[in-house]
Residue, then its C-alpha position, 0 to 999 in steps of 0.5 A: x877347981x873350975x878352970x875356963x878359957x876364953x877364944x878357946x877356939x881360937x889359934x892360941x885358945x886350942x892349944x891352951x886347952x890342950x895344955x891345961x887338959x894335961x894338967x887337970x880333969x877335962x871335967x874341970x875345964x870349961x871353954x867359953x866360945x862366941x861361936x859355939x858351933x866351932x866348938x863342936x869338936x871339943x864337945x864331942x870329946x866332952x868338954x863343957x862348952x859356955x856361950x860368951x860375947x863381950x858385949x853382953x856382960x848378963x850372958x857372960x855372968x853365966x858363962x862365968x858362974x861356978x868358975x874359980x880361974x879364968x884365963x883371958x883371951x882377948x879377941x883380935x880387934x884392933x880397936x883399943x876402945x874397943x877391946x878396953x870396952x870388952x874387958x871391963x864387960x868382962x871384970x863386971x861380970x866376974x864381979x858378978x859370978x864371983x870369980x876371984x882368980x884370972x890368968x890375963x893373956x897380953x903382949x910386950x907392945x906395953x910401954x908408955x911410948x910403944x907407937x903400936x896401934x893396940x898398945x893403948x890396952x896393953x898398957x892399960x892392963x896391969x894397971x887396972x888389974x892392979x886395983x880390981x880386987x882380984x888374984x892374978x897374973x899377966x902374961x905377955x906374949x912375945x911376937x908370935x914365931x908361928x906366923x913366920x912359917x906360912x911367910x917363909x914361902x913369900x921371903x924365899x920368893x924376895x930373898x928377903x926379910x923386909x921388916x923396917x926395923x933395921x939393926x934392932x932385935x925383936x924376941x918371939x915365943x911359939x904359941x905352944x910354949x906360951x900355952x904351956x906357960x898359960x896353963x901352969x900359971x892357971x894351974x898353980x896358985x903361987x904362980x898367979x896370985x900377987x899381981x905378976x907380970x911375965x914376960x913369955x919370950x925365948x931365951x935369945x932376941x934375934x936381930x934380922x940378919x939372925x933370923x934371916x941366917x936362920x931362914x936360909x938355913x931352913x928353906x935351903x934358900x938364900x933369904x937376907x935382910x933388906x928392910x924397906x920403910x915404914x911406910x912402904x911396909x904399910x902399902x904391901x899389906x895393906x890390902x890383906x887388911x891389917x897394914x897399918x897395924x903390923x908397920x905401927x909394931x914394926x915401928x915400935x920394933x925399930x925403937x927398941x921396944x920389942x926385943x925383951x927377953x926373959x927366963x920366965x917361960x922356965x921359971x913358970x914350967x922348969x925348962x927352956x923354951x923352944x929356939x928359933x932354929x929348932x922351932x923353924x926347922x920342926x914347922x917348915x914343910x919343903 
């Protein structure tokens, strides 16, 4: 079996590698990178390296030709056309290089009435996966826990978790468990071959007095929760470029769309996913 990931440079792409890399023969991996000289790395260690572009469906034919599963990753845009676009560039050519199988890397931002700015695509998704002819699954993503870490030293600085979404609860997932469960569904045909739709979450939500709790508990720091407006959330990161689009999922948080949770992550890999508590305590560096 031929195995290619896609943004496998990626924060999520790396880690995925090295998953699938524990369960097959690097010979047998295949990464497709926009920009191959980030890869060179991966080709020292002598993994096949294909250059893909989304925007040009000839280019990615080849990349894709000879692969039997191919595991999506999207790119970062915030742009739903945008992305929509880049999918259907990216079905065509698995059309045309034959690939039948495909691993879909989504997020839980999919509902019909989720105010996130990119959940026009996600819920586009398994719906059109639905009538594209090929064996797959779908694997949404909670909230990422690893971005929290590199935030921490700004909470301890307010002494609060700022997030307007007042007394809901928002589940998350560590990028190395969702690697893990992306490669064993990529591994296994049963797991990946009549239309599924997981959701990768860990075992428990967590309200923002939890997380903060647990926050305080980490740094030795008193961090509460004191949540500020949609809007005023906008303004403080918009100038880091991506204001708008973190308060539109924070919204989405406030309505109680962001807080499923699930026992797929076990059902997929036979064990629990990491918690909270025990992932914050391993990453945080004093």
């Amino acid at each position: 079996m031929k195995y290619m990931i896609t943004g496998a440079t990626g924060h999520l792409g790396q880690k995925v590698v090295a998953q699938l890399s524990k369960l097959t023969a690097k010979q047998n991996i295949r990464l497709g990178v926009h920009t191959p000289a980030k890869a060179a790395h991966f080709k020292d260690k002598g993994y096949e390296i294909a250059a893909i572009n989304y925007q040009d469906v000839a280019k990615m034919t080849a990349a894709f030709t000879g692969v039997d599963v191919l595991i999506y990753i999207p790119s970062l845009t915030y742009d739903v056309q945008g992305r929509i676009n880049e999918f259907e560039n990216s079905l065509t050519a698995m059309e045309q290089a034959g690939v039948k199988n495909l691993v879909d890397v989504s997020f839980i931002a999919d509902q019909y009435n989720n105010p996130f700015q990119m959940a026009g695509y996600y819920a586009y998704l398994p719906a059109r996966l639905a009538s594209s002819g090929l064996q797959y699954a779908v694997l949404k993503n909670a909230l990422y826990a690893d971005p929290l870490i590199p935030y921490l030293p700004e909470l301890i600085e307010r002494q609060n978790v700022i997030y307007p979404i007042g007394d809901q609860a928002m589940s998350f997932i560590s990028r190395q468990d969702s690697a893990e469960a992306i490669a064993n569904v990529a591994v296994k045909p049963y797991l990946r071959n009549h239309g599924q739709n997981y959701l990768l979450s860990m075992e428990q939500n967590y309200n923002m007095v939890e997380l903060a709790h647990l926050m305080t508990q980490t740094t030795g720091k008193q961090i509460g929760y004191a949540p500020v407006t949609i809007q005023k959330f906008a303004d403080i990161y918009r100038a880091e470029g991506n204001g708008d689009e973190l308060a539109s999922m924070y919204h989405a948080a406030a309505m109680g769309l962001m807080d499923g949770v699930t026992r797929d992550f076990r059902h997929i890999t036979g064990h629990a996913p990491q918690n909270m508590e025990s992932f914050l305590k391993e990453n945080y560096q004093h």
